[in-house]
Gaussian input, Z-matrix of N, CA and C with variables (Angstrom, degrees):
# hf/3-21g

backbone

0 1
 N
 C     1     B1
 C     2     B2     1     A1
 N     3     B3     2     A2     1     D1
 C     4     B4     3     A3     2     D2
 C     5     B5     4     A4     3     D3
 N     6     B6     5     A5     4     D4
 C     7     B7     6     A6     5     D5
 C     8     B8     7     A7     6     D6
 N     9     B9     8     A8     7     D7
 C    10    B10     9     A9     8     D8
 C    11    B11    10    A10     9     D9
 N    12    B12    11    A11    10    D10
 C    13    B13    12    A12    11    D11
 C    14    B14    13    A13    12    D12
 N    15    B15    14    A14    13    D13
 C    16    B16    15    A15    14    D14
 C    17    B17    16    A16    15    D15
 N    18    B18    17    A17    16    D16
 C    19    B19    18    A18    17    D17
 C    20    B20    19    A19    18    D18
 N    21    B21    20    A20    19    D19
 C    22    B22    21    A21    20    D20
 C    23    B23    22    A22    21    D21
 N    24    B24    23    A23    22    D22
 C    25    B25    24    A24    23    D23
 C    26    B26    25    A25    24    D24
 N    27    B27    26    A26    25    D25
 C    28    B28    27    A27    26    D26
 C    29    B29    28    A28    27    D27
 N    30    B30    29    A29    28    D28
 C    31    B31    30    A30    29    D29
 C    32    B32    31    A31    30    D30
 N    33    B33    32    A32    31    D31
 C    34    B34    33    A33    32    D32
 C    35    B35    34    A34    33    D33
 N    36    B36    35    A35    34    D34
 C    37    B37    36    A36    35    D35
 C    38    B38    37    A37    36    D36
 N    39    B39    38    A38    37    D37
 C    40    B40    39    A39    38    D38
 C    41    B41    40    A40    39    D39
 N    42    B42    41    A41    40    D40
 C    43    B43    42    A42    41    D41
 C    44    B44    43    A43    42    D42
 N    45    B45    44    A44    43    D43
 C    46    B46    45    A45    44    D44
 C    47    B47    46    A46    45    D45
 N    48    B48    47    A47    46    D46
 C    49    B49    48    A48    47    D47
 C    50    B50    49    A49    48    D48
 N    51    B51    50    A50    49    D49
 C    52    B52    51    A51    50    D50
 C    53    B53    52    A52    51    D51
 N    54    B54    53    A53    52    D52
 C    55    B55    54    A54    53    D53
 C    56    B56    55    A55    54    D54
 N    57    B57    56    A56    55    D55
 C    58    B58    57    A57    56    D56
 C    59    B59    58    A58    57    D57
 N    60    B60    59    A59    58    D58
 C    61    B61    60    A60    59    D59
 C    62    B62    61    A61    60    D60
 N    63    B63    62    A62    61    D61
 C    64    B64    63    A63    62    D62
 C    65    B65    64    A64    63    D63
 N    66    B66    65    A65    64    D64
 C    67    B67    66    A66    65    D65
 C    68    B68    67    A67    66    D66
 N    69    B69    68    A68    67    D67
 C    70    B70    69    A69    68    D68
 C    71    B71    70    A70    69    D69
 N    72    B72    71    A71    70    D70
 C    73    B73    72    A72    71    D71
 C    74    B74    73    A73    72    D72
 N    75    B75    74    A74    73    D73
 C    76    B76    75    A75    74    D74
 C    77    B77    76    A76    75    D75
 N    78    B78    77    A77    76    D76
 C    79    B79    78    A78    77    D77
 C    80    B80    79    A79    78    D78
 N    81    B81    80    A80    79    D79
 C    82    B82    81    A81    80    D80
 C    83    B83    82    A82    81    D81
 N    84    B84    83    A83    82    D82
 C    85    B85    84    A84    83    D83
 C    86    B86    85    A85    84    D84
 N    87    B87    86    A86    85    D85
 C    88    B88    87    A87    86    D86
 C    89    B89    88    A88    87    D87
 N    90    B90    89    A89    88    D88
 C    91    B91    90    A90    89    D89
 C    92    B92    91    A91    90    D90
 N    93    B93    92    A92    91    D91
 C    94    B94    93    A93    92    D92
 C    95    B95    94    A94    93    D93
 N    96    B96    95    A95    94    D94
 C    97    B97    96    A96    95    D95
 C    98    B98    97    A97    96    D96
 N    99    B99    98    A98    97    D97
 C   100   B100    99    A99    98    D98
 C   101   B101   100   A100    99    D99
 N   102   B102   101   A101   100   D100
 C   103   B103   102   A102   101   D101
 C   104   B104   103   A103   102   D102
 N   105   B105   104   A104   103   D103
 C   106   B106   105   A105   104   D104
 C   107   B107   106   A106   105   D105
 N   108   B108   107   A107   106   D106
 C   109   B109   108   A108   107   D107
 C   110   B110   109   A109   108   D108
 N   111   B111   110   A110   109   D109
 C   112   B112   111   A111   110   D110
 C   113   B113   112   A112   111   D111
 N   114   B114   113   A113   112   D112
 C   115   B115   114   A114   113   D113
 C   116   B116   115   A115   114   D114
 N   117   B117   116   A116   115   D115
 C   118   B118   117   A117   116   D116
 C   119   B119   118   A118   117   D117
 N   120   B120   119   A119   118   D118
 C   121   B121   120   A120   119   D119
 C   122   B122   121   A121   120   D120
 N   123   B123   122   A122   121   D121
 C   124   B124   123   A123   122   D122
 C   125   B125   124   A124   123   D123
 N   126   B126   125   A125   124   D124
 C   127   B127   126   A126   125   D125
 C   128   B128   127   A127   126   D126
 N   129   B129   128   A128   127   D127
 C   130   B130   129   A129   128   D128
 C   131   B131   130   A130   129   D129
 N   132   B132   131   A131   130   D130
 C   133   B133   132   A132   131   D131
 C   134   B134   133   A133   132   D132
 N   135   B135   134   A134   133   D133
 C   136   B136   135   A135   134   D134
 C   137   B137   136   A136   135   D135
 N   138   B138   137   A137   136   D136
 C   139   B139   138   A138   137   D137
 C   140   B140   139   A139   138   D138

   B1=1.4345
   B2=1.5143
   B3=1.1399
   B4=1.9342
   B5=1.7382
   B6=1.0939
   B7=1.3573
   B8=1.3637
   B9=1.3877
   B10=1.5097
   B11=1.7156
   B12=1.7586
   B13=1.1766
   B14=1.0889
   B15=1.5863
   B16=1.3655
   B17=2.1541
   B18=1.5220
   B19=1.4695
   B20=1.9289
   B21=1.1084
   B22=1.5961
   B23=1.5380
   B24=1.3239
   B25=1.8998
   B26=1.6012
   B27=1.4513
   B28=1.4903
   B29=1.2675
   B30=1.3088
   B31=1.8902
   B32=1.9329
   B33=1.2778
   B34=1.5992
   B35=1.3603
   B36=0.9276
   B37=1.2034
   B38=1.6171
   B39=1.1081
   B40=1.5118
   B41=1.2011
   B42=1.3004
   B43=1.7337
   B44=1.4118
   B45=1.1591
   B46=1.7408
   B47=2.2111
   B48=1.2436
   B49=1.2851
   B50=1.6428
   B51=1.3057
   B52=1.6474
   B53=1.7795
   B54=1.2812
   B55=1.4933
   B56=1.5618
   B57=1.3626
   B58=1.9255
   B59=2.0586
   B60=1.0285
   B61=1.7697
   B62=1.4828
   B63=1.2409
   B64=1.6275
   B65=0.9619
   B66=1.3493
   B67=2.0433
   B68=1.3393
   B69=1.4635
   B70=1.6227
   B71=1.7226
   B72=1.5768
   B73=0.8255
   B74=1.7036
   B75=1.4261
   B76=1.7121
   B77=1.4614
   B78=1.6868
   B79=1.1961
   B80=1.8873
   B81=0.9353
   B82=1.7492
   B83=1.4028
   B84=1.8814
   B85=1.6588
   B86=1.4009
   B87=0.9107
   B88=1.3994
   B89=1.7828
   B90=1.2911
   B91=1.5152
   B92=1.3766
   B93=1.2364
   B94=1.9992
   B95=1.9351
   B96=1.4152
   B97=1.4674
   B98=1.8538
   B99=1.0732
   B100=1.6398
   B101=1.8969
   B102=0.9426
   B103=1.7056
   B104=1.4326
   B105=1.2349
   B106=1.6354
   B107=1.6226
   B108=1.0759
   B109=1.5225
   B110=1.1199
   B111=1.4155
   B112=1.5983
   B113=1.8966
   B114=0.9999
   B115=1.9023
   B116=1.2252
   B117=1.4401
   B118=1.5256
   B119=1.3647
   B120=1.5166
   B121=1.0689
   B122=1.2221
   B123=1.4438
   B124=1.8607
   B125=1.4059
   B126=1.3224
   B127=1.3496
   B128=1.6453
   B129=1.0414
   B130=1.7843
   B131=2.0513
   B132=0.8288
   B133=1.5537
   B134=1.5970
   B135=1.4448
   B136=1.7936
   B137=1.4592
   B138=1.7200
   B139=1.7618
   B140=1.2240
   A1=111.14
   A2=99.22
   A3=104.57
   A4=108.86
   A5=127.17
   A6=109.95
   A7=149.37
   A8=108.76
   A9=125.12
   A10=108.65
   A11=86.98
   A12=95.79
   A13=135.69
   A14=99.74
   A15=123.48
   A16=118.78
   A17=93.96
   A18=95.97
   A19=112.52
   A20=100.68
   A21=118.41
   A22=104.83
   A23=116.07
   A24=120.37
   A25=80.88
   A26=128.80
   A27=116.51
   A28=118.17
   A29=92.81
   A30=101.91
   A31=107.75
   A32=115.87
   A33=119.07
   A34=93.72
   A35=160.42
   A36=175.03
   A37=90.59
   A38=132.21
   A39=113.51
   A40=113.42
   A41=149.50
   A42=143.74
   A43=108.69
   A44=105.27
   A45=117.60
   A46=100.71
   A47=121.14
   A48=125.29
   A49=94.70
   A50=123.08
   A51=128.97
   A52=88.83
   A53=104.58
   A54=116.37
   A55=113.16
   A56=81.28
   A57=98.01
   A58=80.09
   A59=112.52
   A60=81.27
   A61=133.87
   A62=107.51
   A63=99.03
   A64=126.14
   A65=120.78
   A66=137.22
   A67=87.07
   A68=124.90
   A69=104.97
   A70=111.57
   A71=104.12
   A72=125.45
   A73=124.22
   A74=95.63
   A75=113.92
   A76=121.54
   A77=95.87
   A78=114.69
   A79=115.95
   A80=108.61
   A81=120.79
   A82=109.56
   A83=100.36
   A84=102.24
   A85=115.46
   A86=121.51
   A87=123.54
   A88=116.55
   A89=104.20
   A90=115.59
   A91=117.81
   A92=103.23
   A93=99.39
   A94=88.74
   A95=128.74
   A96=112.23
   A97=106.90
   A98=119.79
   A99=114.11
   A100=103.98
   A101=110.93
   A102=105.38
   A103=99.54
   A104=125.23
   A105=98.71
   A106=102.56
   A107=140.07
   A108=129.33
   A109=131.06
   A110=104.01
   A111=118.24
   A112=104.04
   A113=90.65
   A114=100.42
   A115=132.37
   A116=112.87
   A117=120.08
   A118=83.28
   A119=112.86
   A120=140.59
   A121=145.55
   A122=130.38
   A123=103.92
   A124=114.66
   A125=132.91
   A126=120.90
   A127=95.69
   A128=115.71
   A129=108.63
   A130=69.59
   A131=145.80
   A132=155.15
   A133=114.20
   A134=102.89
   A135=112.44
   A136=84.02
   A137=82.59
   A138=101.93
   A139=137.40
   D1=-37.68
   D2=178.76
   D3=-73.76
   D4=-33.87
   D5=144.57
   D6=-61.88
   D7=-9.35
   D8=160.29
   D9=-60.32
   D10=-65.86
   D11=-168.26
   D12=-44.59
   D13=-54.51
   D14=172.96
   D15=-41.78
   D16=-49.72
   D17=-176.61
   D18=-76.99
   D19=-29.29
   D20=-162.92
   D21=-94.58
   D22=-42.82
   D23=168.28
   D24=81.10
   D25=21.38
   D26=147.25
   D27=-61.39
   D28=136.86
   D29=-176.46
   D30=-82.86
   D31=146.23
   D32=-170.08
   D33=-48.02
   D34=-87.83
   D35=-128.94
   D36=-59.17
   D37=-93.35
   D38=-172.18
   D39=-49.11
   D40=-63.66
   D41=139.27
   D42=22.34
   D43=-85.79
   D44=-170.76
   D45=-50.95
   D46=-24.01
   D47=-170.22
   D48=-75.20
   D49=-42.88
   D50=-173.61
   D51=-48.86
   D52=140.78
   D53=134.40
   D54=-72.07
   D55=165.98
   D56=-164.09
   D57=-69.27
   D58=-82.38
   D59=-164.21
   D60=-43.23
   D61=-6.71
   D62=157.72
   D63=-73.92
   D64=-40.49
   D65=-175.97
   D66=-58.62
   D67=-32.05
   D68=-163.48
   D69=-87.82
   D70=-36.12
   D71=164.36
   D72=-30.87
   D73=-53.76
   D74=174.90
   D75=-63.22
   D76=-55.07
   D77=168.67
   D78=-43.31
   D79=-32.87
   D80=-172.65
   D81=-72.93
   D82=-50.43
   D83=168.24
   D84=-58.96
   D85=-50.01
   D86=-174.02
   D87=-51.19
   D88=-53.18
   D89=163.25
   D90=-43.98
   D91=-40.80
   D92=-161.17
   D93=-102.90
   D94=-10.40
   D95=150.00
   D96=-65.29
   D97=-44.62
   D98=-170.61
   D99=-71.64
   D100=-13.13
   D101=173.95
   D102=-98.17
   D103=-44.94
   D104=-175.20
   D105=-74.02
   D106=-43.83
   D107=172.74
   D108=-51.67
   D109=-9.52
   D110=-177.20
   D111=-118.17
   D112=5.65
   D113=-157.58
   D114=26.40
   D115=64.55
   D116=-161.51
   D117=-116.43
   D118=158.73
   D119=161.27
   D120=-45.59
   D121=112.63
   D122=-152.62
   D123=-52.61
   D124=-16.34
   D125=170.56
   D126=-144.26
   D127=162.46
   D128=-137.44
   D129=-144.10
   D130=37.37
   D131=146.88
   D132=-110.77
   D133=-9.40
   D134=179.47
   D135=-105.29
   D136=128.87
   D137=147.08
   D138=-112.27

């Protein structure tokens, strides 16, 4: 949740409303914005 928060400045209170596959869901966008800005690889264990 603190990585939601943190990137999104969602307040706990809407957070806690996500079902767990949304938080993960979010969580995923957020990841694959930090790999293309960083241009890493979708999974960085593939070579």
């Amino acid at each position: 949740m603190a990585f939601i928060a943190y990137y999104f400045h969602w307040p706990h209170s809407e957070i806690m409303q996500l079902d767990h596959r949304e938080r993960m869901r979010w969580c995923e966008e957020i990841s694959s914005i930090h790999r293309k800005s960083n241009q890493t690889p979708d999974n960085v264990f593939k070579l």
